[in-house]
N, C-alpha and C positions, 0 to 999 in steps of 0.2 A: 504494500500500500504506500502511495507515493503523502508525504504532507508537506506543506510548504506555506506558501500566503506570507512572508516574509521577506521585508529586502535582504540582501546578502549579509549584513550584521547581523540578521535575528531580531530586529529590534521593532519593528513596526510593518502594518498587515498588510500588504500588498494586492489594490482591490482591481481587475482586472476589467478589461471591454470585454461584453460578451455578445455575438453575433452569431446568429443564426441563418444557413444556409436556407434557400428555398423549398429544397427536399426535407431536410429537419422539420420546417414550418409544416409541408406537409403531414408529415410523418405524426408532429403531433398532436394535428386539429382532427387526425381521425380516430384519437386516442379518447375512452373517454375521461369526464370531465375532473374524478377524482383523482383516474392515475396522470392526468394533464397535471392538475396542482402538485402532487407528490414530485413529480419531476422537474417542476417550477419553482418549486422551493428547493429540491437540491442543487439543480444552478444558481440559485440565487447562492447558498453556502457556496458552490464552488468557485462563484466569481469573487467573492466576497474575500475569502479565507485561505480557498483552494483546498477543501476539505472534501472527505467521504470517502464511498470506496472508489478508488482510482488505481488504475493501473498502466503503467505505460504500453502499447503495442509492441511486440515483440517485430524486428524488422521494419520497421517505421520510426521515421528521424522526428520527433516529437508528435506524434499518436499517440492519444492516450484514452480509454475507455473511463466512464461513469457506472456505476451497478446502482439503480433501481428497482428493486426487486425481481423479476423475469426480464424486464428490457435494461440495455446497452444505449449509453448517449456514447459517440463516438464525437471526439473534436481533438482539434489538435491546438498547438499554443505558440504565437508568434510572438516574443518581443514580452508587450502587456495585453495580450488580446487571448481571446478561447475562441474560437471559430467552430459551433457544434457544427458536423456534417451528417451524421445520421442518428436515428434514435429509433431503435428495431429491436424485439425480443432477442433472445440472447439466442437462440436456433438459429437465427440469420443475421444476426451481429456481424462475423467474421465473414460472410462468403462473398 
């Protein structure tokens, strides 16, 4: 589990941009509306903090998943930015 939300000292939270892909947006207005919030409030903690369950992509130069319960947010991390690109149960997360 990756945690972070820190500048390099350790000393203050590091609050990030968060963007969302077209297909993401898709992905989650056909989600319903509780597991929509459950996973709106975990990007909110992740932009915020950079908290939860996080994992980096194996083979991927800054890929890193989110664990929501059965679904995967997939985004990756430029700079100060999170760029979610997909958000898919965890069956078809990876393919």
């Amino acid at each position: 589990m990756v945690s972070g939300g820190r500048d390099p000292d350790g000393l203050d939270p590091v609050a990030y941009q968060l963007f969302l892909s077209e297909e993401a947006r898709e992905q989650l207005r056909a989600l319903p509306d509780e597991l929509r919030k459950r996973i709106g409030y975990r990007l909110h903690v992740l932009q915020e903090e950079f908290a939860g369950d996080i994992k980096k992509l194996e083979g991927a130069r800054n890929h890193y998943r989110l664990r929501v319960g059965a679904y995967r947010i997939l985004f990756r991390i430029d700079a100060n930015s999170l760029e979610v690109y997909a958000v898919k149960q965890r069956k078809s997360a990876y393919e």
